[in-house]
N, C-alpha and C positions, 0 to 999 in steps of 0.2 A: 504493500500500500504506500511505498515510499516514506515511513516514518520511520528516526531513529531508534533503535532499538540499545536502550541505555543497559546491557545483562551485565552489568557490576554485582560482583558475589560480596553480598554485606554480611560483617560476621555477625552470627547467631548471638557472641556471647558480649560483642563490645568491646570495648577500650577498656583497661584497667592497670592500675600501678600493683596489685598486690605482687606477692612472690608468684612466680608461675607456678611452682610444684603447690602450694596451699591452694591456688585457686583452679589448680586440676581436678583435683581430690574433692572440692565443694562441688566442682559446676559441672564437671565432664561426663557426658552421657555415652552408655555403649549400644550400640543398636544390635539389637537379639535378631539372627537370620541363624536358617540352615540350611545346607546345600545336599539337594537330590540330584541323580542322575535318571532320564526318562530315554528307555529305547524309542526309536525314532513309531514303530506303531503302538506304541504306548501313549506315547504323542496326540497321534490322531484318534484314540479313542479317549482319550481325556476332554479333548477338544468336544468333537462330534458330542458327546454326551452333555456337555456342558454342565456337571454337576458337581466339579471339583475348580476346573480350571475355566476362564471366560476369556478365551481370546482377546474377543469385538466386541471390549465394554463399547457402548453409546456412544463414549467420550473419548475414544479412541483416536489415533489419526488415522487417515485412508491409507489403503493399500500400494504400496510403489513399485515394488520391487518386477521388474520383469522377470522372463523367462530365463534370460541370461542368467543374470542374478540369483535366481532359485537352480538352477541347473548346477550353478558355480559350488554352491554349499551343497548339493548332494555328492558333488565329486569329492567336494574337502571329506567329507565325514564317510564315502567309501576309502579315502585315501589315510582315512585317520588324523588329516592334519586338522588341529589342534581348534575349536570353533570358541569364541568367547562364549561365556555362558549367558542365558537371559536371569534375567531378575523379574520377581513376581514378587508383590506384596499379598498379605493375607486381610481380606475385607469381611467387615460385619455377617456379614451374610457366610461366613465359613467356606470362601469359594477363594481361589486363587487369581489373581488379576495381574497383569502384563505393566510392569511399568519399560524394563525394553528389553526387546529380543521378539516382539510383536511378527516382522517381519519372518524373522529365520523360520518361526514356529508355523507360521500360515506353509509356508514354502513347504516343512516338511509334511504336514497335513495334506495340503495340494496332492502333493509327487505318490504318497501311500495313497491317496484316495484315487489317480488314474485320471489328474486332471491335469495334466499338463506331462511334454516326451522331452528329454533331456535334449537339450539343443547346447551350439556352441561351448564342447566342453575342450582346452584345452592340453590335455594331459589323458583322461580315458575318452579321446576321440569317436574310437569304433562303437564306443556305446550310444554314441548320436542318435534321437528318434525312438530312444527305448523311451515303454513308460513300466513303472512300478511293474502291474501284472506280467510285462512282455519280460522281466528281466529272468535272465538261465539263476537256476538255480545256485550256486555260486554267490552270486552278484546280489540276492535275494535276501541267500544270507550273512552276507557283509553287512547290506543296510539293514538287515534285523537284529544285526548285534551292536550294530550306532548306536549312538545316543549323544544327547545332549545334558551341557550339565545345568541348574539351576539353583538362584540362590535366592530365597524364600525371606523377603524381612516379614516379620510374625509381627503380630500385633501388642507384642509382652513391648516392643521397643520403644513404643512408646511412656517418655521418661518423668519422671515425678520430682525432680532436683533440680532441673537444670534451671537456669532464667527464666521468669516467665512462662515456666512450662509448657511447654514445646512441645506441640499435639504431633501425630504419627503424621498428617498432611505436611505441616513442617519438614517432617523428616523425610520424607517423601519428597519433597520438593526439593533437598538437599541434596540427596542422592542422586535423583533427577539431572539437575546441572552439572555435578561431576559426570557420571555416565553418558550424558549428551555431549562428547566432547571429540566423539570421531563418527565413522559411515555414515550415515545421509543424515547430517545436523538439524533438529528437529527445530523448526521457525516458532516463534514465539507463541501463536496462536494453538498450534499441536499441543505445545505445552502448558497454554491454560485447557485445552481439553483435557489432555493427561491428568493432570491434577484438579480436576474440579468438577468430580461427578454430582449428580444428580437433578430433579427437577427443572431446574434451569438450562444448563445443558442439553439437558433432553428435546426445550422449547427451541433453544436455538439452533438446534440440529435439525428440528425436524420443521421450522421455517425457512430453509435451505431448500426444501422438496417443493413447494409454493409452485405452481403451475407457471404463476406469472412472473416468479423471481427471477426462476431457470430461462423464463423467456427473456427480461430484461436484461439477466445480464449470461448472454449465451453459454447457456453450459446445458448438455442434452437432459430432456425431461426426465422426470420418473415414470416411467411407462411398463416396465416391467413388473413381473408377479414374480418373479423365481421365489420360491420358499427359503432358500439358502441363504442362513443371515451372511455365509463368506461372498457370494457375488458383487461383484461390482462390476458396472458396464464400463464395456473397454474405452467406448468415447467417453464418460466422462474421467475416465483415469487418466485420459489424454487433455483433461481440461483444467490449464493450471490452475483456476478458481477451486475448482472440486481437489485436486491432489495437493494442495497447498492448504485447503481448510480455508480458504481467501474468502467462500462463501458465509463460511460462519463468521469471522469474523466482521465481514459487512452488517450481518445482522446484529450483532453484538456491538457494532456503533454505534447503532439505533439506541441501544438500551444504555451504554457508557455514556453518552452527552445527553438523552431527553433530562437526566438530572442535575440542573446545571451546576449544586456544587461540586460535583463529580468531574465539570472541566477545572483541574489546575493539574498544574505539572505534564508530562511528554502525554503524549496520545497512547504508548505503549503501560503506561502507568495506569491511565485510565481505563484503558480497557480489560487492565489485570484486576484492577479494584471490582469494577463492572462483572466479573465473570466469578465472582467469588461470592455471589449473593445467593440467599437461599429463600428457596419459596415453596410453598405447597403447591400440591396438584392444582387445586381453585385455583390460586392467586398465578399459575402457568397459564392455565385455559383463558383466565382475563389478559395477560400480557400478550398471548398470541392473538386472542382476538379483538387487541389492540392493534397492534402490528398491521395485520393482513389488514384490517379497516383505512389504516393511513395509508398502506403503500396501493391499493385497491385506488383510493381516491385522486391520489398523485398520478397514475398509472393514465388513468379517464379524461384528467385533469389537463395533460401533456398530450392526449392523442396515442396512449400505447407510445411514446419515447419521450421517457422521463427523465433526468440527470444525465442527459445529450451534448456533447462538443460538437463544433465543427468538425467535417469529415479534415482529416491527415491530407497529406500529401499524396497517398495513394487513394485515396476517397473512403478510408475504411472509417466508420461509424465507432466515436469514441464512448465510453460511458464514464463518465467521473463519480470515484468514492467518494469525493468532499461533497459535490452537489447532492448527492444523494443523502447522505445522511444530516446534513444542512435543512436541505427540504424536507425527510422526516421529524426531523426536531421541531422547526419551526411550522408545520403544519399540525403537529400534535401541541402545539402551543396554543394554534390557532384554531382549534378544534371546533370551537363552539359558534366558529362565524365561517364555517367551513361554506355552508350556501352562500353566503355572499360573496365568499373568494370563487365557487364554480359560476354564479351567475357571472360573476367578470373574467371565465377565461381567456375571450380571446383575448382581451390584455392583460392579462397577468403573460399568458405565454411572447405576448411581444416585449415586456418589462424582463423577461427571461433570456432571451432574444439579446436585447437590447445590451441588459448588464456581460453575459459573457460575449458578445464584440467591443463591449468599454477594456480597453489594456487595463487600466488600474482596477477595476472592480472584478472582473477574470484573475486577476492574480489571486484576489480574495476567495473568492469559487471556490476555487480549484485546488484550495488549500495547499497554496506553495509558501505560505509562514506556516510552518510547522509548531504553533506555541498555543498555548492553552487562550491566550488575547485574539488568536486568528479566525482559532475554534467558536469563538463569540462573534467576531464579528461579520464570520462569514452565514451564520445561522441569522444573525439579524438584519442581516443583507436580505438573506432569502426572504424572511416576513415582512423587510419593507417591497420586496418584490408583489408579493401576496396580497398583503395590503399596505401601500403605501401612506406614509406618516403623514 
């Protein structure tokens, strides 16, 4: 989305002059984990059953990994070379949850289940084009004697001494940023998924599915029925909005700035604040069908092309994050005089028009001050567009 992403690691425990050894022994906490090993079809049926272990929490991130990439790790682990282990936290519900090794564990699941034929393997070449069932006996049982190791933080680790006592999400979050520190670096948004299950999450995920969000900002519909909660359609894995979480986080805009004490500080600040709130099922079913009522009106409002730039240089059709969430703030502001802002379309949409062909008030838009002053005044740009002062 083009905003700085300030991931300065702050320490847990603070500044302090005492002695260090005194102040280890009062404050330092040890996180209680234990490490299992799971053969690779142990794997998939822990998976499949989903009664112990849950892959594809809600709040997961999307699926990346190609063929390549999943081909690559069944060769390591025929090869015996050495795979990092995933880490799993243990959640209230006595279930096991993915905080990373998400990917490696889909891949092995994939490959035993006959969903995908080993392609571009470097090193066992001839095995190209095999899948799991076609493999010689041998080879069968290589991959039946793999396995993967993992390392379990339990729920005991959460500490009772430390500072402020430091709940297990804490600790979770701590881990989190050391472990995100190689393979495919998870973007900032993944990581308020990862860490911040429930309710809310749930709403902002599944206002992503929006018939009319997918249409506005092109990423292929939800049209399919597959029963497989592992499925993901291959176009939208191919669309950086959807494999980047860029759609959630859009929607999660909405809901970081409509409070406006919630703009101060970086835009990534705020929508970390934002994503950490907790709600009940009611208080979900009212916020979506908040949601879908503003951007519904905006949508009707614009003609079906809502938070629109001029076409590029090549003529391709721009959509702007700033205008967008600008215009849902300031039209959830202006809620209640909504009929009189439609009864004046046509000129609102030329007052729209008008401001992103002004140079000075387009910078505003388009949110190229990146500061929480910008965040204001491009939202009150848009309502004097709406209704003018």
């Amino acid at each position: 989305m083009g905003d700085p992403e300030d991931d300065q690691e702050a320490s847990t425990l603070g500044q302090t002059q005492q002695d260090p050894d005194t102040f280890f022994a009062k404050n330092a906490f040890r996180i209680v984990y234990q490490t299992n090993n799971f053969f690779l079809p142990q794997i998939r049926d822990l998976i499949d059953k989903g009664e112990v272990l849950n892959l594809r929490p809600e709040y997961q991130r999307r699926l990346r990994w190609s063929t390549t990439q999943k081909s690559k790790l069944i060769e390591s682990l025929l090869l015996n070379i050495p795979v990092p282990p995933v880490f799993l936290y243990e959640s209230d519900a006595a279930r096991y949850e993915v905080m990373d090794g998400q990917q490696r564990l889909n891949a092995v699941r994939e490959f035993i289940a006959g969903e995908f034929a080993l392609t571009a393997l470097p090193v066992l070449s001839p095995l190209r084009g095999l899948r799991y069932s076609q493999c010689p006996p041998r080879i069968k049982r290589g991959l039946d004697r793999a396995s993967l190791s993992a390392v379990v933080l339990l729920l005991e680790s959460e500490p009772d001494k430390a500072p402020d006592r430091l709940t297990l999400t804490d600790i979770r979050r701590f881990i989190f940023d050391r472990l995100n520190t190689g393979g495919t670096k998870l973007n900032p948004q993944e990581i308020r998924n990862a860490l911040n299950p429930g309710n809310f999450n749930q709403i902002v995920i599944s206002l992503t599915r929006l018939t009319l969000f997918t249409k506005v900002f092109d990423i292929p519909p939800y049209t399919e029925t597959d029963p497989n909660e592992y499925y993901e359609n291959p176009d939208r894995q191919k669309n950086r909005l959807y494999s980047t979480m860029g759609d959630c986080q859009l929607v999660l805009r909405y809901f970081a700035l409509k409070d406006e004490e919630n703009i101060r500080g970086s835009m990534k600040s705020m929508l970390d604040r934002a994503m950490e709130r907790e709600i009940t099922e009611e208080e979900g079913e009212a916020i979506k069908h908040e949601f879908i009522e503003r951007f519904e009106f905006l949508y009707n409002l614009f003609e079906a092309a809502p938070f629109v730039l001029p076409p590029d240089d090549k003529g391709r059709v721009r959509i702007s994050a700033a205008i967008y969430d600008a215009s849902m703030v300031a039209i959830n502001r202006l809620w209640t005089v909504r009929d009189d802002i439609q009864n004046d379309a046509p000129a609102v949409r030329q007052r729209m028009s008008s401001a992103i062909a002004d140079s000075t008030k387009v910078i505003i838009l388009t949110g190229q001050g990146n500061t929480a002053k910008a965040v204001k005044e491009r939202i009150q740009l848009v309502q004097n567009i709406f209704i003018p002062e």
